[in-house]
ZARO-498555 format. One record per residue (C-alpha): x, y, z; residue number from 0. Coordinates in Angstrom, 2 decimals. Each point is the difference from the previous one (the first is absolute). Layout:
BEGIN
px: X | py: Y | pz: Z | seq: NUM
...
***
This chain:
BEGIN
px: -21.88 | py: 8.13 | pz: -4.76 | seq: 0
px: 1.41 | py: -1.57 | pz: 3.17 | seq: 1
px: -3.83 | py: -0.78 | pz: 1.08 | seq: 2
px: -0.52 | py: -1.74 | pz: -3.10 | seq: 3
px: -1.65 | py: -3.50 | pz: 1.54 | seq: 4
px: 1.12 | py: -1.94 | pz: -3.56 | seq: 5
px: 3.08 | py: -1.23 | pz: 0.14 | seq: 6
px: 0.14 | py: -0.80 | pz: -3.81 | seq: 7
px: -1.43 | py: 3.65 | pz: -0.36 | seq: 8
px: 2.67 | py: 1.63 | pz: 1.39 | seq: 9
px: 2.48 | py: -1.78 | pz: -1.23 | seq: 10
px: -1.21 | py: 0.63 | pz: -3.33 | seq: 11
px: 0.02 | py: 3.49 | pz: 0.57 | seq: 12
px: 3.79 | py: 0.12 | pz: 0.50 | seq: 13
px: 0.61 | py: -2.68 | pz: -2.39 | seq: 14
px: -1.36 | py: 2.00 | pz: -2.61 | seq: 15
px: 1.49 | py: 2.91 | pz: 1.42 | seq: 16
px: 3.77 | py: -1.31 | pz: -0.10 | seq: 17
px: -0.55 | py: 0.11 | pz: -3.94 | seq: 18
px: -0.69 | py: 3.74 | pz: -0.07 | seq: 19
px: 2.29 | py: 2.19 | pz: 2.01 | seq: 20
px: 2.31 | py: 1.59 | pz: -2.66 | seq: 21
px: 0.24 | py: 3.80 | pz: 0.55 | seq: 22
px: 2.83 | py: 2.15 | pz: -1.65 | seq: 23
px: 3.78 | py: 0.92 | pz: 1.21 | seq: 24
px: 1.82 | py: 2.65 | pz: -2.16 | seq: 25
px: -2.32 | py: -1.04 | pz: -3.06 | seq: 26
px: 0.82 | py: -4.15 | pz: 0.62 | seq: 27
px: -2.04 | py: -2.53 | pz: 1.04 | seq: 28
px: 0.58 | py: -0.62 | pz: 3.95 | seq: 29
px: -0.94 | py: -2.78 | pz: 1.97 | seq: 30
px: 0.04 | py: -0.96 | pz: 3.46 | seq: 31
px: 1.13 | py: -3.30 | pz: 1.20 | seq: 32
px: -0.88 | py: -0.43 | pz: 3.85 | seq: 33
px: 1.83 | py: -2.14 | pz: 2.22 | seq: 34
px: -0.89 | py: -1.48 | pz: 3.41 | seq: 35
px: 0.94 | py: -1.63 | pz: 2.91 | seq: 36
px: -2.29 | py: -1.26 | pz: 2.85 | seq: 37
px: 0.80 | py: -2.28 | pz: 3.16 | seq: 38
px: -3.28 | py: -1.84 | pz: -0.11 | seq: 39
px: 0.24 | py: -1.57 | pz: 3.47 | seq: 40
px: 0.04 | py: -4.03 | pz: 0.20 | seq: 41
px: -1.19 | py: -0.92 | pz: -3.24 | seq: 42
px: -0.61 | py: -3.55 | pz: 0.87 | seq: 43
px: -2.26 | py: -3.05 | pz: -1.68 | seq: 44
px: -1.67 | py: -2.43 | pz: 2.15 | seq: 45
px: 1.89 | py: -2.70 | pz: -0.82 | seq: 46
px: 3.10 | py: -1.46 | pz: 2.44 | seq: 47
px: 3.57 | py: -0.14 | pz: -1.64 | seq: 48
px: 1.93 | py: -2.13 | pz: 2.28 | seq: 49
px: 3.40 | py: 1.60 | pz: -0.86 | seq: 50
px: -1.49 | py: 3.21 | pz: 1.70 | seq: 51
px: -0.88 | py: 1.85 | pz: 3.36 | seq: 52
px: -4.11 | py: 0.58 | pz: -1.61 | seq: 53
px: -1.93 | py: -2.00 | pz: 2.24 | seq: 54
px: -1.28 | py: 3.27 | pz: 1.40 | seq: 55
px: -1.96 | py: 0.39 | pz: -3.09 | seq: 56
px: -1.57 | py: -2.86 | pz: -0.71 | seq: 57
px: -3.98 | py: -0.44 | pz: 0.90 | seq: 58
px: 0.38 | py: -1.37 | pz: 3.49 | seq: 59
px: 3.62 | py: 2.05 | pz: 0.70 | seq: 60
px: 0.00 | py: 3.16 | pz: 2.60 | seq: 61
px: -1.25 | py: 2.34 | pz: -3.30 | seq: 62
px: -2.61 | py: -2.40 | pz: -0.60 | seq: 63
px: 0.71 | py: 1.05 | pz: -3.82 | seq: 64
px: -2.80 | py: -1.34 | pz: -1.72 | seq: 65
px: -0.84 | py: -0.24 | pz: -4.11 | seq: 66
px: -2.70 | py: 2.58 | pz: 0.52 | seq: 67
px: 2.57 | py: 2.69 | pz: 1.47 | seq: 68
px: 2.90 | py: -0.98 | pz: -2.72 | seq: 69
px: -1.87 | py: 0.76 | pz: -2.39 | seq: 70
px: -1.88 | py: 2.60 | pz: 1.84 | seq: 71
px: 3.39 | py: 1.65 | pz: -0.14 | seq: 72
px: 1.35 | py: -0.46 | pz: -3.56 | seq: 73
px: -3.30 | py: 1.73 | pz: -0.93 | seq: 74
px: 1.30 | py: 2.55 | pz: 1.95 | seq: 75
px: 3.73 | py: 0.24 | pz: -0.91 | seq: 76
px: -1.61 | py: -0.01 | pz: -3.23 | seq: 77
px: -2.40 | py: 3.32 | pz: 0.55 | seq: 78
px: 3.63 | py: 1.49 | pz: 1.25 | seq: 79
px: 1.58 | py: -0.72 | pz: -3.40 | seq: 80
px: -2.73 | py: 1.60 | pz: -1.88 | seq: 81
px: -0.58 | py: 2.68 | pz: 1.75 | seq: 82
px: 3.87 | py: 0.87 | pz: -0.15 | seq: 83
px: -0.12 | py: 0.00 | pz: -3.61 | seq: 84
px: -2.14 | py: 3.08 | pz: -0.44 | seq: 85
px: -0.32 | py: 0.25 | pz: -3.20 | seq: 86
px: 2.36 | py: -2.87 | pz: -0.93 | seq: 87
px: 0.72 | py: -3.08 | pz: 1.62 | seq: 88
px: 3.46 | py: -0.08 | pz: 2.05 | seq: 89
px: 2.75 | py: -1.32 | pz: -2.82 | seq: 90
px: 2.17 | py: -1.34 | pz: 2.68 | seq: 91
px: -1.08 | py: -1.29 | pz: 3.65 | seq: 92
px: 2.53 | py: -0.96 | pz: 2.18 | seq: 93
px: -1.50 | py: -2.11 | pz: 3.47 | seq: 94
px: 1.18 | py: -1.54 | pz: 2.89 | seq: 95
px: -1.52 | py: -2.54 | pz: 2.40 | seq: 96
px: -1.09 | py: -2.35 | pz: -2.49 | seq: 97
px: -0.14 | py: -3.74 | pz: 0.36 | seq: 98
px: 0.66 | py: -2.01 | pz: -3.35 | seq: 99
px: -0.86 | py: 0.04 | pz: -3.18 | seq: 100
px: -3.38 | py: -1.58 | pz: 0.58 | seq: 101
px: -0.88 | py: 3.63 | pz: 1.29 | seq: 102
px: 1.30 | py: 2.00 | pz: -2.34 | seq: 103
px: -2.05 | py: -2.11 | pz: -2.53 | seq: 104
px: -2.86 | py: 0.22 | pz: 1.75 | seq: 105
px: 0.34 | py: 3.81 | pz: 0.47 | seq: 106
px: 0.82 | py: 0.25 | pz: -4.16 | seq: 107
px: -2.40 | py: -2.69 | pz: -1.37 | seq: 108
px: -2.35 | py: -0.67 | pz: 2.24 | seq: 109
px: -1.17 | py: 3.73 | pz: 1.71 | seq: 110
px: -1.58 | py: 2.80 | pz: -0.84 | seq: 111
px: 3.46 | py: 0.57 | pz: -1.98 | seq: 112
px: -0.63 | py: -3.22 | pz: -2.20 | seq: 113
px: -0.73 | py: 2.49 | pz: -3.25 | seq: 114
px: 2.51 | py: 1.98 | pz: 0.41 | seq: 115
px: 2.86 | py: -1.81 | pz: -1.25 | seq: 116
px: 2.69 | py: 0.49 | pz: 2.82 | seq: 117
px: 2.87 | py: -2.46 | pz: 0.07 | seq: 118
px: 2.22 | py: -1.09 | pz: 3.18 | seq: 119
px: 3.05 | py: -0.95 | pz: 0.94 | seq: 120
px: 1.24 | py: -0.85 | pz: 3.72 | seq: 121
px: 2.73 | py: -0.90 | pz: 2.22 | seq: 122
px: 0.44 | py: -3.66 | pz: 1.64 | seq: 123
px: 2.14 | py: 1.18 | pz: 2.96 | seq: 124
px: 0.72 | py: -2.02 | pz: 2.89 | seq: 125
px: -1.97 | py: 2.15 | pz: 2.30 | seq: 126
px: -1.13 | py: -2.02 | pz: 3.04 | seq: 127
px: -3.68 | py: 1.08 | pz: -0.10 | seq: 128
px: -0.15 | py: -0.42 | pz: -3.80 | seq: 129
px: -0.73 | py: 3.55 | pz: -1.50 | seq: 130
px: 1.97 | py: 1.44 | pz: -2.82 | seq: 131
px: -0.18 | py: 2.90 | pz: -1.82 | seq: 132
px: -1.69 | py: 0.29 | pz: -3.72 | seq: 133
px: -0.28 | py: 2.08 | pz: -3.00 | seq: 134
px: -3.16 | py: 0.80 | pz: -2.27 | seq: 135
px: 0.65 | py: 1.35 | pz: -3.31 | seq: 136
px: -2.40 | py: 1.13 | pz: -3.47 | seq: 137
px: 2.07 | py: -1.42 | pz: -2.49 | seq: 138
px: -1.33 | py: 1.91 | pz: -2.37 | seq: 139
px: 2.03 | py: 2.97 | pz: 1.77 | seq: 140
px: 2.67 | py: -1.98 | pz: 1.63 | seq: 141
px: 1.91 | py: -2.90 | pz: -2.70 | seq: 142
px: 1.66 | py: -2.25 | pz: 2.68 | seq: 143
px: 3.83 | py: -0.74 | pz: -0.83 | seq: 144
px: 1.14 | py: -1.50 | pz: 2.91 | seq: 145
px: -0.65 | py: -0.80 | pz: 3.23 | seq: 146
px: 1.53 | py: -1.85 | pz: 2.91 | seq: 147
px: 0.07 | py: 0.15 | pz: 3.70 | seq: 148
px: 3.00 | py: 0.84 | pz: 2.47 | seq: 149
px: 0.39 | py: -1.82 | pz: 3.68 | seq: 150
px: 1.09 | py: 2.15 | pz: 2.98 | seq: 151
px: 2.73 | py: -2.15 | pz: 1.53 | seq: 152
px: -1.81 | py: -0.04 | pz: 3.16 | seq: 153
px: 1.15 | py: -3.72 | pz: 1.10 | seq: 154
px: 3.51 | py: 0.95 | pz: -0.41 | seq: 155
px: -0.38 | py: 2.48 | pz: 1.99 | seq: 156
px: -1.99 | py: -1.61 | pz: 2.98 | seq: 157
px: -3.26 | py: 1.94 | pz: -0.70 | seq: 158
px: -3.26 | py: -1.85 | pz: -0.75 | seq: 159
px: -0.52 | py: -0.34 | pz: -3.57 | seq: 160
px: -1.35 | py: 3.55 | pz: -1.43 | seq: 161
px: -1.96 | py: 0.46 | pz: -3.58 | seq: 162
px: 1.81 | py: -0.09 | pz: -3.10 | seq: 163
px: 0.32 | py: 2.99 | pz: -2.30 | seq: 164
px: -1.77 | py: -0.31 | pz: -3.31 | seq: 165
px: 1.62 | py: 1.65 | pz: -3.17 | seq: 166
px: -1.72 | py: 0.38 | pz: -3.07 | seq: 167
px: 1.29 | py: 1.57 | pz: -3.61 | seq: 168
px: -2.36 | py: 1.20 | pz: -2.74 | seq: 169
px: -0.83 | py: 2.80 | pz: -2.81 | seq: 170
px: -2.40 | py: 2.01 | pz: 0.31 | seq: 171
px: -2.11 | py: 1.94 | pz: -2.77 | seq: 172
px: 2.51 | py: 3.13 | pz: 0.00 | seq: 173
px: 2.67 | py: -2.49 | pz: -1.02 | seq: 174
px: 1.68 | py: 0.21 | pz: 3.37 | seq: 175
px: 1.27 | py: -2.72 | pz: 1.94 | seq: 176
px: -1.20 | py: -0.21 | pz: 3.79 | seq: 177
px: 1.91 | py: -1.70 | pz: 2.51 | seq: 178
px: -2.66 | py: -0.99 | pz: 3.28 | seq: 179
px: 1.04 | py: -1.24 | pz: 3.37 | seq: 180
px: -2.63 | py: -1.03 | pz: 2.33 | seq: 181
px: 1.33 | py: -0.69 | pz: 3.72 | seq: 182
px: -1.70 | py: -0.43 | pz: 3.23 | seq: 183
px: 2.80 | py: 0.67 | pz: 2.72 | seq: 184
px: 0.15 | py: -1.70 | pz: 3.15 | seq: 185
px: -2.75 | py: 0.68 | pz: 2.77 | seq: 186
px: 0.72 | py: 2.25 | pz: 2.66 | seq: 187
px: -0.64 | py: -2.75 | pz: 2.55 | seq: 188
px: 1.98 | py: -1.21 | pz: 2.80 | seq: 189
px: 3.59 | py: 1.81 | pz: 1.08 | seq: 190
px: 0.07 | py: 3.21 | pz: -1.07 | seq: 191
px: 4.42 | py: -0.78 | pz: -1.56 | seq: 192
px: -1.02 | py: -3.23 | pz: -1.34 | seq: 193
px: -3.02 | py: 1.02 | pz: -2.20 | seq: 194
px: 1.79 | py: 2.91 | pz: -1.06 | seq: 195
px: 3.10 | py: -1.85 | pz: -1.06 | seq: 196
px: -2.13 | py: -2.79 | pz: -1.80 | seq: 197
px: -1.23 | py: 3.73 | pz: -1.90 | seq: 198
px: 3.15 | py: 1.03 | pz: -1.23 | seq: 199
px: 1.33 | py: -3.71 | pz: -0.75 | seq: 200
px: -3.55 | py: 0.45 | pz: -2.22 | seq: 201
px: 0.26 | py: 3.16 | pz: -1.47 | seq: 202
px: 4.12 | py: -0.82 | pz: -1.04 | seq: 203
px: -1.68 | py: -2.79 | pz: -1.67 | seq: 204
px: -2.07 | py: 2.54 | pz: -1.90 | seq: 205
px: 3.54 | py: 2.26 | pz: -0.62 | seq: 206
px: 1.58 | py: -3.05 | pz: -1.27 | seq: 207
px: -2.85 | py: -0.37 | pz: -2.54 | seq: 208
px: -0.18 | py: 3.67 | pz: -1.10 | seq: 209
px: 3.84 | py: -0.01 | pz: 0.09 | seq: 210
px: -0.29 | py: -3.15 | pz: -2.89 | seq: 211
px: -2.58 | py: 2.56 | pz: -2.05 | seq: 212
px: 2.50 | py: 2.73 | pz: -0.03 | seq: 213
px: 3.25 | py: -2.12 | pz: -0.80 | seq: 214
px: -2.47 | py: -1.10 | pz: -3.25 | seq: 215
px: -1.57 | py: 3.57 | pz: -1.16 | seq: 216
px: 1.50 | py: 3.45 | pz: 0.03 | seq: 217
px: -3.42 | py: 1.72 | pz: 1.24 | seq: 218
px: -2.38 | py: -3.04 | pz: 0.54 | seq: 219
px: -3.75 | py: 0.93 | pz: 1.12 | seq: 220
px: -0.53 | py: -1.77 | pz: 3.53 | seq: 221
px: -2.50 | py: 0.37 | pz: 1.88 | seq: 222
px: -0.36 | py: -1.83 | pz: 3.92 | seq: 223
px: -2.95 | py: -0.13 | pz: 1.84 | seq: 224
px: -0.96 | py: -2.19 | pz: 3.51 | seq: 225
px: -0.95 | py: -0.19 | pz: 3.16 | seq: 226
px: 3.47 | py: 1.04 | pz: 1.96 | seq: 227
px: -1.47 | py: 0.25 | pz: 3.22 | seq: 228
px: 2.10 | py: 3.27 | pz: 0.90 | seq: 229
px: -0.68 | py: 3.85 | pz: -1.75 | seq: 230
px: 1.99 | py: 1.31 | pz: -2.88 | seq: 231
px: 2.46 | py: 2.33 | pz: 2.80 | seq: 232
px: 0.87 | py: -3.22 | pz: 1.27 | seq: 233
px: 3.69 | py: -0.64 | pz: 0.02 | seq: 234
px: 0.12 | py: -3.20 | pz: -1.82 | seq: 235
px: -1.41 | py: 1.63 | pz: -2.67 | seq: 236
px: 2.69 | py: 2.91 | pz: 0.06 | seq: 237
px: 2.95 | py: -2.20 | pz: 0.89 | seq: 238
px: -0.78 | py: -2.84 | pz: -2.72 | seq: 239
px: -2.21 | py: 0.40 | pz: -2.68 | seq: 240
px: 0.17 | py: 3.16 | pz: 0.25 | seq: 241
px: -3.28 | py: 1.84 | pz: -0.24 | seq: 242
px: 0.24 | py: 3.78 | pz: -0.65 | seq: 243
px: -2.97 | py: 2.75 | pz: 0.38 | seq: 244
px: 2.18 | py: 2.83 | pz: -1.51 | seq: 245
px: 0.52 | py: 1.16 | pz: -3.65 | seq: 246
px: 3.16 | py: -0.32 | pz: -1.78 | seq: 247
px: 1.56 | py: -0.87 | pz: 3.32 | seq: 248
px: 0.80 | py: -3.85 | pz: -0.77 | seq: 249
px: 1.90 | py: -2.51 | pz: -1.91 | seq: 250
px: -1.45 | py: -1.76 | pz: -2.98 | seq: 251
px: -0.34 | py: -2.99 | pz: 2.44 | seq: 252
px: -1.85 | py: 1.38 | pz: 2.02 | seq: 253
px: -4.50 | py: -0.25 | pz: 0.05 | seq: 254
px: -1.54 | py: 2.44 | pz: 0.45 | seq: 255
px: -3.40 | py: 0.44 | pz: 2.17 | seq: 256
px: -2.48 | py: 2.14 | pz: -1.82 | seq: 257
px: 0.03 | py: 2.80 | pz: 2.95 | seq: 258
px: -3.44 | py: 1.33 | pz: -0.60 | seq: 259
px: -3.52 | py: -1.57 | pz: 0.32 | seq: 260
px: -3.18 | py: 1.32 | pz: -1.87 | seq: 261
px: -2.56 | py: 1.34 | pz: 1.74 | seq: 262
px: -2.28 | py: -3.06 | pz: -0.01 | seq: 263
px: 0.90 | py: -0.53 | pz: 3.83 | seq: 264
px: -2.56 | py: 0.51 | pz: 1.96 | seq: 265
px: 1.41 | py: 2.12 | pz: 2.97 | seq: 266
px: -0.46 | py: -2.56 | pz: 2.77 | seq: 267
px: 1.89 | py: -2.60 | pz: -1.54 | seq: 268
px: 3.37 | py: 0.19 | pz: 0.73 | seq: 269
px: 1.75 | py: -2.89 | pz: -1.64 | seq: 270
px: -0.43 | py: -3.47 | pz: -1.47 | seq: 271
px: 0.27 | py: -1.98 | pz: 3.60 | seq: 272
px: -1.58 | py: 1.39 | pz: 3.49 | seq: 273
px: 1.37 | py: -1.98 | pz: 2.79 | seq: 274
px: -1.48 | py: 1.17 | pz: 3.61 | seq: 275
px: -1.21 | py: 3.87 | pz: -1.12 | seq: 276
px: 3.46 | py: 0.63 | pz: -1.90 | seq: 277
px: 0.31 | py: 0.00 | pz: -4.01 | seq: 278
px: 2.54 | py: -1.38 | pz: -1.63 | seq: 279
px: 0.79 | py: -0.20 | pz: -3.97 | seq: 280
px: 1.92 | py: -3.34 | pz: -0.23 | seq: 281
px: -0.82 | py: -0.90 | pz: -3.23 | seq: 282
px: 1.55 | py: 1.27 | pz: -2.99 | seq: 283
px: 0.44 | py: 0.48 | pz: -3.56 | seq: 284
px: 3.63 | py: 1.54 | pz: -1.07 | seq: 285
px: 1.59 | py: 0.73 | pz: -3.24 | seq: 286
px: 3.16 | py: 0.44 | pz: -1.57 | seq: 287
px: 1.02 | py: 2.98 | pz: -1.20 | seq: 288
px: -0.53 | py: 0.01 | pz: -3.75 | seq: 289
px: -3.82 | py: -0.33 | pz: 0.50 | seq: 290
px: -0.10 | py: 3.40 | pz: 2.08 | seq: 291
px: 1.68 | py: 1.36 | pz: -3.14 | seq: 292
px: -3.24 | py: 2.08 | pz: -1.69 | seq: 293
px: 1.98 | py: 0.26 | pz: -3.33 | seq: 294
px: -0.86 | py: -4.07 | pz: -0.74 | seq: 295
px: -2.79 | py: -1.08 | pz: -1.62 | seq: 296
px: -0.62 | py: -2.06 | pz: 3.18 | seq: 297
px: 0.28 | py: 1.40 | pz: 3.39 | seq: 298
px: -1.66 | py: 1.10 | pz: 3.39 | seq: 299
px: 0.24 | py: 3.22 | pz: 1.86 | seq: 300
px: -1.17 | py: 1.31 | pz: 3.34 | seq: 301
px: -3.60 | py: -0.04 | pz: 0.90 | seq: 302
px: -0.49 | py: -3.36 | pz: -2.02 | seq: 303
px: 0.54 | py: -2.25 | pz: 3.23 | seq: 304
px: -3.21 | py: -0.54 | pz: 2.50 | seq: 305
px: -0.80 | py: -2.16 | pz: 2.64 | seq: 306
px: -3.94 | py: -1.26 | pz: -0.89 | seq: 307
px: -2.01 | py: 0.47 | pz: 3.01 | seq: 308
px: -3.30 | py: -0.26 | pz: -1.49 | seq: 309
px: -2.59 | py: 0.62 | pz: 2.28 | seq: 310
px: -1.40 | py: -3.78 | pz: -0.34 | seq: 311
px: 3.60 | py: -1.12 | pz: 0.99 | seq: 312
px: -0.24 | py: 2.01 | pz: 3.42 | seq: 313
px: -1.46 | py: -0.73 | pz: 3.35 | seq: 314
px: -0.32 | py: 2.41 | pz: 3.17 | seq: 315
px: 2.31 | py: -0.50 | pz: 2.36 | seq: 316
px: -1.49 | py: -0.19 | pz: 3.33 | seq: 317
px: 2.64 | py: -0.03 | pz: 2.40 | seq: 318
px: 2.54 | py: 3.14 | pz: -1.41 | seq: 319
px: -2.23 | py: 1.45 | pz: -1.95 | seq: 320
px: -0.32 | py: 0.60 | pz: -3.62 | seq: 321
px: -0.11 | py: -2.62 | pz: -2.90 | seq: 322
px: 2.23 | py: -3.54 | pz: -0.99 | seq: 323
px: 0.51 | py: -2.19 | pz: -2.35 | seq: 324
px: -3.34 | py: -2.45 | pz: 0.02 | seq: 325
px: 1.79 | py: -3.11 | pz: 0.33 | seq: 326
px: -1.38 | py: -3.83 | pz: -0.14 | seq: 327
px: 1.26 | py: -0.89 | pz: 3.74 | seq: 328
px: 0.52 | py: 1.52 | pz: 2.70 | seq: 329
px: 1.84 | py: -2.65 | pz: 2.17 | seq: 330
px: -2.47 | py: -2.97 | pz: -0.31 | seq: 331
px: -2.79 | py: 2.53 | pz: -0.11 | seq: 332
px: -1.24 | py: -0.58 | pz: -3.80 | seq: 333
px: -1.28 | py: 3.68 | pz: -1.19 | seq: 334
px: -0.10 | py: -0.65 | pz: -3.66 | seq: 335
px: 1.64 | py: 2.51 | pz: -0.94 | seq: 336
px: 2.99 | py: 0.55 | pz: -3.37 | seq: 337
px: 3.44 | py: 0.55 | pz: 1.77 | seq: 338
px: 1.70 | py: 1.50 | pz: 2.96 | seq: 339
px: 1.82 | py: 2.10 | pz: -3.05 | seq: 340
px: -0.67 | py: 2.10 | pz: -2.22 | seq: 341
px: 0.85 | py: -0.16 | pz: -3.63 | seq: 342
px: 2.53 | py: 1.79 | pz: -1.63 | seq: 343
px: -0.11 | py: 2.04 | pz: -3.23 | seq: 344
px: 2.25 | py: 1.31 | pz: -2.58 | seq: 345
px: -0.55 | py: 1.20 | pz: -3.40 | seq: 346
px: 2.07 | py: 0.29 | pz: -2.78 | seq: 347
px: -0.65 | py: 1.90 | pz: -3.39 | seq: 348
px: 1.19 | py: -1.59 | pz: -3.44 | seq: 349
px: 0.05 | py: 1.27 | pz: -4.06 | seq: 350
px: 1.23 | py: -1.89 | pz: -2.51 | seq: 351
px: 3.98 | py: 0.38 | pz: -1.06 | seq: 352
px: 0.43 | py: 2.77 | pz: -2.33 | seq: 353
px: 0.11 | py: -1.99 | pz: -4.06 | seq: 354
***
């Protein structure tokens, strides 16, 4: 399917096959609603926003990012999308590295995702080089009730201005409400103390937010997903949020990170980010605990999280051996590539409340 040359073709194929994936759970009706979160690596237009540090990628900047290779990659962030889906289109996708809104409309209305009826909604963050982090959602799956966007006091802080955190409310088909925070945490660039404080004044922002969810619900159904630029053991993540691996060992505060992968990973990858020969898995989807909770008619489990390395979105690397993420640049070196990530899976399965 992935050599399919049509791009309508296969995108009919999983169009068609997101209407017919119903197989049975204790004699109900289940369903899987997929979720995903991708880093898609400078998302950019062509066009210069003088309230931003883009000048890099404009036709005559260092990129030399031209219409032909914008487009040339929205095509292929597309492909990405589809082939994630399976036999269903992702219900949720959570990216970072976007521009404005003029890509994300592009990228819903105006590529090969145009027919598939995927609406947006994005951060305007004060970010000095302009990208912001975004959310794609079927409403057909996903009834938006709210969203807004959170600012990482960064300026009060003395750090340069960071991404805002997008949070978005809705209902979903099971009759559960989702909570979704989208976050893309502070580079590791630069002092080693000073990015990683400008981290954890980002990811108390996100506490703060989650802490806002709990004061309003008893057991609300959360679920955060980014680009944190550090690992799930990482102590921020204990310390703050927290993020727990272990079963029954945690508060009802806590997320959780679904411990176990499926076995879709081809053995040579080693992550979702491969920065000189080492793997790293810095991008993340967590949950809290109610959805690990196999008793609800909407929940995940282990095995249902997977990094998607498809063999399309890997290139050979030649100097430690192996494979990486294909990515669009390397440097100023224009390879045409998808991302120097990989996306990030996880599926949930659904029935209807009991009558």
């Amino acid at each position: 399917m992935f050599r399919t040359r049509n791009k309508k073709g296969w995108l009919r194929l999983w169009a068609v096959g997101a209407l017919c994936c119903f197989s049975s759970y204790d004699g109900k009706a289940q369903e899987t609603f997929r979720m995903m979160f991708y880093n898609v690596e400078n998302l950019f237009d062509c066009r210069h926003d003088s309230l931003k540090e883009d000048c890099e990628f404009l036709p005559d900047g260092e990129k030399r990012w031209t219409p032909a290779r914008y487009w040339r990659k929205l095509n292929a962030l597309s492909k990405v999308i589809a082939a994630a889906g399976e036999h269903r289109l992702p219900d949720v996708i959570g990216l970072c590295e976007v521009e404005n809104d003029s890509v994300l409309s592009d990228l819903t209305r105006r590529s090969a995702l145009r027919t598939l009826g995927y609406r947006y909604l994005m951060t305007h963050s004060p970010d000095v080089r302009g990208i912001d982090v975004a959310l794609l959602y079927q409403p057909g799956s996903f009834r938006l009730l709210a969203m807004r966007e959170v600012e990482v006091p960064s300026r009060e802080a003395g750090f340069r201005p960071t991404r805002n955190v997008l949070y978005a409310k809705g209902r979903i088909l099971a009759g559960d409400t989702l909570h979704l925070l989208v976050g893309h945490l502070p580079s590791r660039l630069g002092t080693t103390r000073t990015s990683r404080a400008h981290r954890r004044l980002a990811v108390c922002t996100v506490r703060h937010l989650l802490d806002s969810i709990y004061a309003s619900e008893a057991a609300p159904r959360i679920v955060v997903m980014g680009d944190f630029n550090a690992g799930a053991d990482d102590a921020l993540f204990r310390d703050v949020l927290p993020v727990s691996r272990k079963k029954g060992v945690f508060s009802k505060t806590d997320l959780l990170y679904v411990p176990a992968l499926s076995d879709s990973l081809p053995t040579e990858v080693g992550g979702t980010y491969r920065y000189r020969g080492l793997w790293e898995t810095i991008d993340h989807i967590w949950v809290s605990p109610v959805l690990m909770d196999s008793a609800r008619n909407f929940h995940t489990a282990d095995g249902m999280r997977s990094v998607a390395a498809f063999p399309f979105l890997c290139e050979p690397d030649e100097t430690y051996g192996g494979v990486r993420p294909f990515r669009t640049y390397q440097g100023p070196l224009y390879k045409g590539g998808y991302s120097d990530h990989f996306p990030v899976i996880l599926d949930f399965v659904w029935r209807f409340p009991d009558d």
